[in-house]
VEXKEKE-508916 format. One record per residue (C-alpha): x, y, z. Coordinates in steps of 0.001 Angstrom, whole numbers, padded with zeros to 6 digits, always signed. Layout:
VEXKEKE-508916
XYZ ...
end
This chain:
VEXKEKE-508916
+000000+000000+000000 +001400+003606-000986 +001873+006336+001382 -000702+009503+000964 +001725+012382+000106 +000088+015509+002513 +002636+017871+003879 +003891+016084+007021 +004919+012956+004867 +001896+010556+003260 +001541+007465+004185 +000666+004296+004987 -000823+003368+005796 -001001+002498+005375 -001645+003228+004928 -003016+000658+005232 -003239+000023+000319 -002878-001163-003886 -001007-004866-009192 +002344-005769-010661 +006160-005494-009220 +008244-002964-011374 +010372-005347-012243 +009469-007999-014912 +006272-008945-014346 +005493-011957-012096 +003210-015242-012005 +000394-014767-009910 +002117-015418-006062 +005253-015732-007384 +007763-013626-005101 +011433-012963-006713 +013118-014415-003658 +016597-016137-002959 +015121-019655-002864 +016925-021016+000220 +015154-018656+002520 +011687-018529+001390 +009180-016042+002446 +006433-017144+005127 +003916-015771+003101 +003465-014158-000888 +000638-012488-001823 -001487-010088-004505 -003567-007651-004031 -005629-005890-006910 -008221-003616-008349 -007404-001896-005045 -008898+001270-003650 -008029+002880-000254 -008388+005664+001666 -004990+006424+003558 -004784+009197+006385 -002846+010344+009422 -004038+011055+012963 -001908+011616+016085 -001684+009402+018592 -001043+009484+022943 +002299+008515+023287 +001910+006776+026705 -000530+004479+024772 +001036+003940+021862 +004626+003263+023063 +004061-000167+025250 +002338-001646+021961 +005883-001228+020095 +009086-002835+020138 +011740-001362+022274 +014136-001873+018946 +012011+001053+017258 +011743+004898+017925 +008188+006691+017333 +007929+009965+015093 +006358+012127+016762 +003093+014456+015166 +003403+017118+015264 +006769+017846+017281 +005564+017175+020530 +006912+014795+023408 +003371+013590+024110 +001712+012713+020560 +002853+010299+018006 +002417+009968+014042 -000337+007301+013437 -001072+005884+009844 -005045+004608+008959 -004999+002637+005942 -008872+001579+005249 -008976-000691+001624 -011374-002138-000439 -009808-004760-003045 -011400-006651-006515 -009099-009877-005759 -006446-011632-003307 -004572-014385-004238 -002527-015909-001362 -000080-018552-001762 -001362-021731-000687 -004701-020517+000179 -007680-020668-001968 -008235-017599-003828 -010560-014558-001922 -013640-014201-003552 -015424-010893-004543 -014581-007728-003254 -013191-007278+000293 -012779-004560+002766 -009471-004525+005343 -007556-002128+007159 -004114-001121+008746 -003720+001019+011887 +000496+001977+012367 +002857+004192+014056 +005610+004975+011702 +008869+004264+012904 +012456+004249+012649 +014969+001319+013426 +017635+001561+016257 +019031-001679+015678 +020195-004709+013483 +019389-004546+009833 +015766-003087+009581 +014633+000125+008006 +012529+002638+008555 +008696+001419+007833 +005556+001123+010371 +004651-001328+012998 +001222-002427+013303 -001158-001951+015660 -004405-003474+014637 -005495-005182+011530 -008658-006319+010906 -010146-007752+007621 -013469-009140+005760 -011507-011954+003726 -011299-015178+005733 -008461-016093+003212 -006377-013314+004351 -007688-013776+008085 -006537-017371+007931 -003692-016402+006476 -001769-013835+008587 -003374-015585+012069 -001725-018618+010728 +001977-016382+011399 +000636-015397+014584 -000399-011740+013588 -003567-010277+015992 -005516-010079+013118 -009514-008987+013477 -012805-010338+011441 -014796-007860+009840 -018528-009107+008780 -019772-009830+005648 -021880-007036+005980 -019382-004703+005424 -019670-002393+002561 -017831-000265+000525 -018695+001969-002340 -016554+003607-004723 -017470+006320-006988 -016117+006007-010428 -015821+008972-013614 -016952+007723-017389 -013357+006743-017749 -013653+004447-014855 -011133+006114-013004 -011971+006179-009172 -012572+009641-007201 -014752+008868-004088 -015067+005837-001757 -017525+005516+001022 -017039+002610+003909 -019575+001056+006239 -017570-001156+008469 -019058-003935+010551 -017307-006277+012625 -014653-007177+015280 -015492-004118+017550 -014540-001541+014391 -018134-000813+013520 -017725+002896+011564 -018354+004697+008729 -015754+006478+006954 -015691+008571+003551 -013039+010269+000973 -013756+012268-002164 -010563+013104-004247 -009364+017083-004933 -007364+016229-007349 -007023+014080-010521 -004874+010797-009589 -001216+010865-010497 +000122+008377-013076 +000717+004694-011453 +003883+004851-009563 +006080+002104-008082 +006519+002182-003929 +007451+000069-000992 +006711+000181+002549 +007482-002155+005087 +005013-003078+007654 +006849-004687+011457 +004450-006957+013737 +006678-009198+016877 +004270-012265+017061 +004463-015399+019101 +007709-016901+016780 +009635-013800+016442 +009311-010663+014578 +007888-010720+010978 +008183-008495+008138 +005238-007564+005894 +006875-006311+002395 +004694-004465+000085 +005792-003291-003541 +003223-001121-005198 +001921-000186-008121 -000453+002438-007136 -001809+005980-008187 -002509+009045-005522 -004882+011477-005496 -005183+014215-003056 -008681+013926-000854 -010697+014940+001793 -012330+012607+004344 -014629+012330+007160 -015458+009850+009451 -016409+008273+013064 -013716+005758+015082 -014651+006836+018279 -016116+003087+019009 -012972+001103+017767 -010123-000012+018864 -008277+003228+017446 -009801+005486+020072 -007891+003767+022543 -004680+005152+021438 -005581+008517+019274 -004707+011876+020902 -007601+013292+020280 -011429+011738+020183 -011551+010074+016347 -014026+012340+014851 -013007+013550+011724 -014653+016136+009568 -013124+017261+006267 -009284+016529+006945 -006790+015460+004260 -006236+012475+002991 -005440+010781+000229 -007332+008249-002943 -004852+005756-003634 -005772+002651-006539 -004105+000169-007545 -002491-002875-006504 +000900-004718-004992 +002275-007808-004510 +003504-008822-000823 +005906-010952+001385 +006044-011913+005169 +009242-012889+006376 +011644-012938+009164 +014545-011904+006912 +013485-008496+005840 +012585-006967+002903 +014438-006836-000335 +015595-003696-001866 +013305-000998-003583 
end
């Protein structure tokens, strides 16, 4: 998933979101690994659309849910509130290694404090906080790696607003499920950029050790507004401020990206 370009930094983040690496293309879940250390997990991710914002978060919350190894960016400079990325996507198709494919549309998303590494080989990326999704394939997936990974219902619902060209500018959610029952919305400001290759790297510490999520995208941004409700989820626990959100920036990403989970980190962009 891309990061939303707004002037502290974009994600994200999220983010959390969207589909062909820009190197030569590859087989559906085929991941251009060295063979002797092969990733936990390869995935794709396509006809993507996601709605990718930041929000500050307490740091006294926020800091005993991440790894010692990793230092917080703060948002805006101040000793008590941390950067937060909200990555809130609605995908066409998921095809996970090993797992039957996801049907129909689904609806997932990414909460994750940006960070930087301290120590051993990692880089800068996020760690994640929550997760929560409305594909049992993916659910199945990542809780199989020990990730604390959330059901959404089936009764989720997402609805994206498309020009005569096709081209996306608007997505409303209606999220149901897993204690994250809100309703978010983004309209775009501007027309999306051209597609664009990215990476971000996503940190969760689970039961076996820590884990790498490795995203490369192929995803186009557009700058957007959006409002919405979290105050009932999980994310209220840890924002800075009550999650009620009325015409902030944001931004429209689309798209898609193919993924890894591993313990050995990510290769290079």
């Amino acid at each position: 998933m891309a990061r939303r370009r707004i002037p502290v930094l974009v994600t994200l983040v999220s983010s959390l979101v969207f589909a062909l690496l820009p190197a030569p293309a590859l087989a559906d879940g085929e991941v251009s690994r060295d063979p002797s250390k092969p990733p936990l997990l390869s995935y794709r991710e396509s006809g993507c659309t996601e709605i990718n914002y930041q929000r500050g978060g307490q740091f006294g919350r926020v800091r005993p849910l991440v790894p010692d190894r990793f230092t917080l960016t703060e948002f805006p400079p101040a000793p008590d509130r941390v950067l937060l990325y909200v990555s809130e996507v609605t995908c066409d198709q998921g095809r996970f290694r090993g797992h039957a494919p996801s049907p129909g549309p689904y609806t997932f998303l990414i909460v994750s404090a940006p960070v930087t590494a301290t120590e051993g080989g990692e880089r800068d990326g996020a760690y994640v906080l929550f997760y929560a999704t409305e594909s049992h394939t993916q659910l199945a997936a990542f809780r199989h790696l020990g990730w604390p990974i959330t059901p959404l219902s089936r009764r989720t619902i997402a609805q994206v607003s498309r020009d005569t060209t096709g081209v996306a500018f608007g997505m409303a959610l209606h999220v149901v499920g897993g204690g994250w029952d809100h309703d978010l919305a983004a309209v775009a400001t501007t027309p999306p950029e051209q597609l664009e290759p990215s990476s971000v790297e996503y940190y969760r510490d689970t039961p076996t050790g820590p884990q790498t999520l490795c995203m490369a995208n192929q995803t186009s941004q557009a700058a957007a507004t959006y409002s919405g409700d979290l105050r009932g989820t999980p994310f209220a626990t840890v924002a800075y401020a009550p999650p009620l959100f009325t015409g902030f920036a944001a931004s429209l990403v689309t798209g898609g990206w193919d993924a890894t989970v591993t313990r050995e980190g990510c290769p290079p962009s």
